[in-house]
C-alpha positions in Angstrom: -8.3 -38.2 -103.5 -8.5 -39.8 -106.8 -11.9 -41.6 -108.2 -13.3 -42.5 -111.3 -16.2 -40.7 -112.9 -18.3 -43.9 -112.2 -17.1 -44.5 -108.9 -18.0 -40.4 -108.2 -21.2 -40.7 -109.7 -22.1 -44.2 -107.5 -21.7 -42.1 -104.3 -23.5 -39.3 -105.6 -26.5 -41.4 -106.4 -25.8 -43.4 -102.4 -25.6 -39.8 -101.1 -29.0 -38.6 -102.8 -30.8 -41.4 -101.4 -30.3 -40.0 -97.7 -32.4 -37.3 -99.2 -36.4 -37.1 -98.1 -37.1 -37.5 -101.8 -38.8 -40.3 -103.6 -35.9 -42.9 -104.8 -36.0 -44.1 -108.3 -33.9 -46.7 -110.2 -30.6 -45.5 -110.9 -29.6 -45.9 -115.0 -26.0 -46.3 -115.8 -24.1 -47.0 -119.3 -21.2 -49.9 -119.5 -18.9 -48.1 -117.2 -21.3 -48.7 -114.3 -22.9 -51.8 -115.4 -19.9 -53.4 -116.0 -18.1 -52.9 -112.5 -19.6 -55.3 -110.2 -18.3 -53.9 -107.3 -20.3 -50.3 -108.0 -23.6 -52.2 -108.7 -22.8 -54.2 -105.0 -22.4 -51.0 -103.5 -25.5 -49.6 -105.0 -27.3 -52.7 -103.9 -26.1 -52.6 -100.3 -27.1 -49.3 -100.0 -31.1 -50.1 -100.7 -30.9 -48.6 -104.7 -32.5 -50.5 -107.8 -30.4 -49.8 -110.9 -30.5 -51.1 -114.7 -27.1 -50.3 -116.3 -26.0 -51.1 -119.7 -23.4 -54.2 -119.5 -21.5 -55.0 -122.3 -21.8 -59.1 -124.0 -18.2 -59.6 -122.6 -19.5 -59.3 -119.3 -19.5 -62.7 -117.7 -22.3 -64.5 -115.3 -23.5 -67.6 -113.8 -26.3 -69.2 -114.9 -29.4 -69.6 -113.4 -29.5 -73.1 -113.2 -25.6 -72.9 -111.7 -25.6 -74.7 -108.7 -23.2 -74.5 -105.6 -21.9 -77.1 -103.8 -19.9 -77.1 -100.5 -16.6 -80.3 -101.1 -16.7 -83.2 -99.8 -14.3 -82.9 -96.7 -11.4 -85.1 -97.2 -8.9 -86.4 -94.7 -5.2 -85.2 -93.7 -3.6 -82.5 -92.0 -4.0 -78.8 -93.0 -6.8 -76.3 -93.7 -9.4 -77.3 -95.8 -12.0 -74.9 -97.8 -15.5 -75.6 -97.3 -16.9 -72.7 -99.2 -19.5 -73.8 -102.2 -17.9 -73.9 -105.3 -19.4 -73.6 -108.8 -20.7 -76.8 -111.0 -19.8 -74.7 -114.0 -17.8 -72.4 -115.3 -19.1 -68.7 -116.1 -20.5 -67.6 -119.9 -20.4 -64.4 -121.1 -23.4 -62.8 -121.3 -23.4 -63.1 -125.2 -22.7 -67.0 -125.1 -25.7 -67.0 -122.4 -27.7 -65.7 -124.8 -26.6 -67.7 -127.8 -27.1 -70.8 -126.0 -30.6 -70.0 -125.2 -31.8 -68.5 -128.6 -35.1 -67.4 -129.1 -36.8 -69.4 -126.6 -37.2 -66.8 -123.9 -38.1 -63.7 -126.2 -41.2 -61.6 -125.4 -42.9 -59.2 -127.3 -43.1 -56.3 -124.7 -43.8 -52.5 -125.1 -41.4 -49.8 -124.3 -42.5 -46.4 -124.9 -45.1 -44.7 -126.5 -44.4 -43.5 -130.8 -45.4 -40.4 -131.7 -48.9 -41.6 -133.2 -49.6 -42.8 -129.7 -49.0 -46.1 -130.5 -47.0 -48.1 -128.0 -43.6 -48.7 -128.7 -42.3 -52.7 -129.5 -39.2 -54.6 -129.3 -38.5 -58.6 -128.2 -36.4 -58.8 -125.1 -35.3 -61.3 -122.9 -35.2 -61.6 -119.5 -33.4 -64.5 -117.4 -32.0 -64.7 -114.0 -28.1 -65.0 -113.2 -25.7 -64.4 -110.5 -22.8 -61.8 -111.6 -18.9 -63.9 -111.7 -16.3 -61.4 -112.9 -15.7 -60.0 -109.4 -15.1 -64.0 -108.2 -12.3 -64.4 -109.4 -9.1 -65.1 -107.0 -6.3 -62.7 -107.4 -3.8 -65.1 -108.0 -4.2 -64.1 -112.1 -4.6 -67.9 -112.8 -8.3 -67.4 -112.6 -8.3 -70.0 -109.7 -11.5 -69.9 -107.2 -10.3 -68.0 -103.9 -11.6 -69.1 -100.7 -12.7 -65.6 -99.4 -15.5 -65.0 -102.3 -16.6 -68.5 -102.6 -20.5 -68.0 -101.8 -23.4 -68.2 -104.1 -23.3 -64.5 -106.1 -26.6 -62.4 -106.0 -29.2 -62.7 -108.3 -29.6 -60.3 -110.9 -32.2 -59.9 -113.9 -30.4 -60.0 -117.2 -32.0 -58.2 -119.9 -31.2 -58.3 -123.9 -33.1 -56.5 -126.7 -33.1 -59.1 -129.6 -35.3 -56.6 -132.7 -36.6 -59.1 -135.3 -35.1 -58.0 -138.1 -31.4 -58.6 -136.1 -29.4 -61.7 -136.1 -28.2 -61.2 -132.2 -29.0 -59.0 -129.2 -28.4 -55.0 -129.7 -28.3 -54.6 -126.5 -27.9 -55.7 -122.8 -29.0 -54.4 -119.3 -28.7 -56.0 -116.0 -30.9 -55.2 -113.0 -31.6 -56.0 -109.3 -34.9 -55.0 -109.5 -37.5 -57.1 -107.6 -38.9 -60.8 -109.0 -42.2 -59.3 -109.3 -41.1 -56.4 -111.2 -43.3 -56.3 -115.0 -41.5 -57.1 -118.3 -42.6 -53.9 -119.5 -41.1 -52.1 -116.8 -37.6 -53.6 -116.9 -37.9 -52.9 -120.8 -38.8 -49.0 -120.1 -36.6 -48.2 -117.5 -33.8 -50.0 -120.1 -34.5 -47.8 -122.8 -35.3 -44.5 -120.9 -31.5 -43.9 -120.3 -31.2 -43.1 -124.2 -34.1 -40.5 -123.7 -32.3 -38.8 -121.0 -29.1 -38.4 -122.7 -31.0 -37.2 -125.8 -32.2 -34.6 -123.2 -28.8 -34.2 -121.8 -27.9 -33.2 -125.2 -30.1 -30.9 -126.0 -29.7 -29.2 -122.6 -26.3 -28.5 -123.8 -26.4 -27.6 -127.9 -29.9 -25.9 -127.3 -30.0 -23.8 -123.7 -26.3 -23.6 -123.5 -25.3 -26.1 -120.7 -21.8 -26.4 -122.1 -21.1 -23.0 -122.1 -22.0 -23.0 -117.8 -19.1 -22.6 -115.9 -20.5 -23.6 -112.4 -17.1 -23.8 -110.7 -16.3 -20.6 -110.4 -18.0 -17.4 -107.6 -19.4 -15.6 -110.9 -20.2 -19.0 -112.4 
């Protein structure tokens, strides 16, 4: 049967966490990040992640509130799932519209001089939207999805010297989890590829054929 490389690499990661091993956060680039419905299953299936998201990607607020309607009278059915009080924002707009007031100053790594590693992030809470949407392709609320989204920690490296974000992460690690944390874990997925890389030009991974008897 048919799957996508994320979708294979989801279950991978759901079917390594049956393991007796010590679990660790699962990183991901856009193509994970992005899916809400591989993040949900990751989620459901006890696994922290931070995966890349791209600024298209669109959330709720935190401050989005939602409301059950106000029944009203005459015959048929009536929905009384909460709805909205505002429309999703794209994760760029989200962090437009708040600017600079939520930056921190938080270390990510150490430099080769031993000196820690710097960058200004931000960090906010929101609740994902993209996968809310009814099916209708009118963009119309549904009334099977209409419940409050979980939270997620959105993260955004904003470098001084850059007009906007470079980049943006979004997590379901806990509350209590340090900025310094979120901010390492964000930027250790460029160290492994740079690994994964070398891996290959350097010991020859990409010459391994591991698919065949000889292999």
């Amino acid at each position: 049967m048919f799957a996508t490389k994320p979708r294979l690499g989801v279950d991978l990661a759901v079917r390594a966490a049956g393991w007796k091993v010590r679990r660790a956060p699962v990183l991901g680039d856009c193509a994970y990040g992005d899916n809400t419905e591989l993040r949900d299953k990751l989620h459901r299936n006890g696994l922290e992640y931070v995966s890349s998201v791209s600024p298209d990607t669109t959330v709720f607020c935190a401050a989005t509130q939602f409301i059950a309607p106000q029944p009203r009278g005459g015959p048929g059915r009536h929905s009384s799932h909460p709805r909205p009080d505002r429309d999703p924002e794209s994760i760029r707009q989200l962090i437009a519209r708040l600017g600079e007031s939520e930056l921190q100053t938080v270390a990510f790594g150490d430099g080769p001089d031993g000196k820690p590693l710097e960058s200004r992030f931000v960090f906010v809470r929101v609740g994902a939207a993209h996968h809310r949407r009814a099916h209708d392709g009118r963009g119309r609320w549904g009334n099977s999805e209409e419940i409050p989204p979980r939270e997620e920690r959105l993260i955004a490296e904003w470098p001084k010297d850059q007009p906007a974000p470079i980049d943006y992460w979004i997590s379901n690690l806990p509350r209590s989890t340090q900025p310094e944390r979120l901010a390492r874990l964000a930027r250790l997925r460029w160290k492994i590829e740079l690994d994964y890389k070398q891996l290959k030009g350097e010991l020859g991974l990409d010459h391994y054929e591991g698919r065949s008897w000889l292999g």
